[in-house]
LOKOL-453316 format. One line per field, with one value per residue (C-alpha): x, y, z. Coordinates in nm, 4 decimals, always signed. Last residue first. Example, Ala and Ser with C-alpha at 12.3 -4.5 7.8 and 13.67 -1.06 7.14 Angstrom:
# LOKOL-453316
px <- c(+1.3670 +1.2300)
py <- c(-0.1060 -0.4500)
pz <- c(+0.7140 +0.7800)
***
This chain:
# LOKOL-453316
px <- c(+9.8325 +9.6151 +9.5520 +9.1797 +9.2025 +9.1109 +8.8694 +8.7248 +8.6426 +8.5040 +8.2641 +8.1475 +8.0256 +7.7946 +7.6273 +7.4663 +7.8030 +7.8936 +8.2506 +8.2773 +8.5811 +8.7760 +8.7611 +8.7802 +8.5230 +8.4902 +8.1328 +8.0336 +8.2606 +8.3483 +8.2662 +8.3935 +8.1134 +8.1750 +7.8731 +7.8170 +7.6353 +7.7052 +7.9486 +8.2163 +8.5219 +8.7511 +8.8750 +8.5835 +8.5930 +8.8781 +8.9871 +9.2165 +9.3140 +9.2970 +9.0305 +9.2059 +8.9976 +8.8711 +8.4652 +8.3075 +7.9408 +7.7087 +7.3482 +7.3992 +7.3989 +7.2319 +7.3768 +7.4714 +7.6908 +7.9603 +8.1901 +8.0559 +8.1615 +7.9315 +7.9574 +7.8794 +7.8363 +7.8361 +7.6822 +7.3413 +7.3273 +7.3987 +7.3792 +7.5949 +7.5083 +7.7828 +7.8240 +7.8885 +8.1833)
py <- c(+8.6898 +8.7812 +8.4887 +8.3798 +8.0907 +8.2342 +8.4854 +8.2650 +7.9942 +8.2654 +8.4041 +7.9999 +8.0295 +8.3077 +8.0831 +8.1621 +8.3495 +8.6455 +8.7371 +9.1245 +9.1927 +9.5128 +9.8635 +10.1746 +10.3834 +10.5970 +10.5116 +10.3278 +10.0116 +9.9563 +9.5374 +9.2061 +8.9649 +8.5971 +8.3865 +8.1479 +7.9152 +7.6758 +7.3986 +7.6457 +7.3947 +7.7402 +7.5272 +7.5843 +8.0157 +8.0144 +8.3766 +8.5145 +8.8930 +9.1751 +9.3788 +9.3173 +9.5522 +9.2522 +9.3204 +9.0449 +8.9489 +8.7641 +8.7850 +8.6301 +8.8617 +8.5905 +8.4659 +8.1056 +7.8955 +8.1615 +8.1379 +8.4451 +8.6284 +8.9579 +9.2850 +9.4507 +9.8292 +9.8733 +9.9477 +10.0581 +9.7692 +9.8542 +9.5670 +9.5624 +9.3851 +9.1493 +9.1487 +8.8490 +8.7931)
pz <- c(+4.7233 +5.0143 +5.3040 +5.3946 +5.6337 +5.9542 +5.8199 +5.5629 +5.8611 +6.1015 +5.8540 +5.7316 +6.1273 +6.0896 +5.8473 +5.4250 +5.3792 +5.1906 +5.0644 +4.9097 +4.7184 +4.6991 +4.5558 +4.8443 +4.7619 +5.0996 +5.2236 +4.8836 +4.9179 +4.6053 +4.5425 +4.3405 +4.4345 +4.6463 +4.7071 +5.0276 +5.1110 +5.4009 +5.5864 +5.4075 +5.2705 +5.1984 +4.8828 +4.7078 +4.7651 +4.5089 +4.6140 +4.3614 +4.4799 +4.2290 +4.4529 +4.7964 +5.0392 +5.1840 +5.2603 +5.4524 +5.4464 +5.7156 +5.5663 +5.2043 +4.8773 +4.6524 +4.3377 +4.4401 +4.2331 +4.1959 +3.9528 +3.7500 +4.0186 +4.0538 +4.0547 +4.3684 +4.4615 +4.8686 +5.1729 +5.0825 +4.8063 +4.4195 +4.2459 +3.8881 +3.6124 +3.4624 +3.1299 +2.9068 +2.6877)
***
């Protein structure tokens, strides 16, 4: 089983998913504080990149996931469609 490093940002510490195609903390980022939650970022249809990292948000710890997106408008479309288990 491989590791995952951790990257420490100011905002938050990410781990990330070995699914993801891109590796690269994106601009436009959205924390959901649901850290057991399956998100199958494929069937979201983003026009963009995007790359999806489990995360604790630093300021208070909360666990979650971080989603972040190459467009401002892939933010609107994994807001709208983005459902916890």
């Amino acid at each position: 089983m491989a590791t995952a490093k951790s990257i420490d940002t100011g905002d938050y510490k990410l781990f990330p998913s070995p699914r993801n195609v891109h590796r690269v903390i994106f601009e436009h980022q959205v924390f959901v504080p649901y850290p057991y939650a399956l998100i199958v970022m494929d069937e979201f249809y983003f026009k963009g990149c995007y790359s999806l990292f489990s995360a604790c948000r630093l300021s208070d710890g909360k666990m979650g996931q971080v989603a972040t997106f190459e467009l401002a408008s892939d933010v609107d479309i994994f807001n709208k469609k983005f459902t916890p288990d």
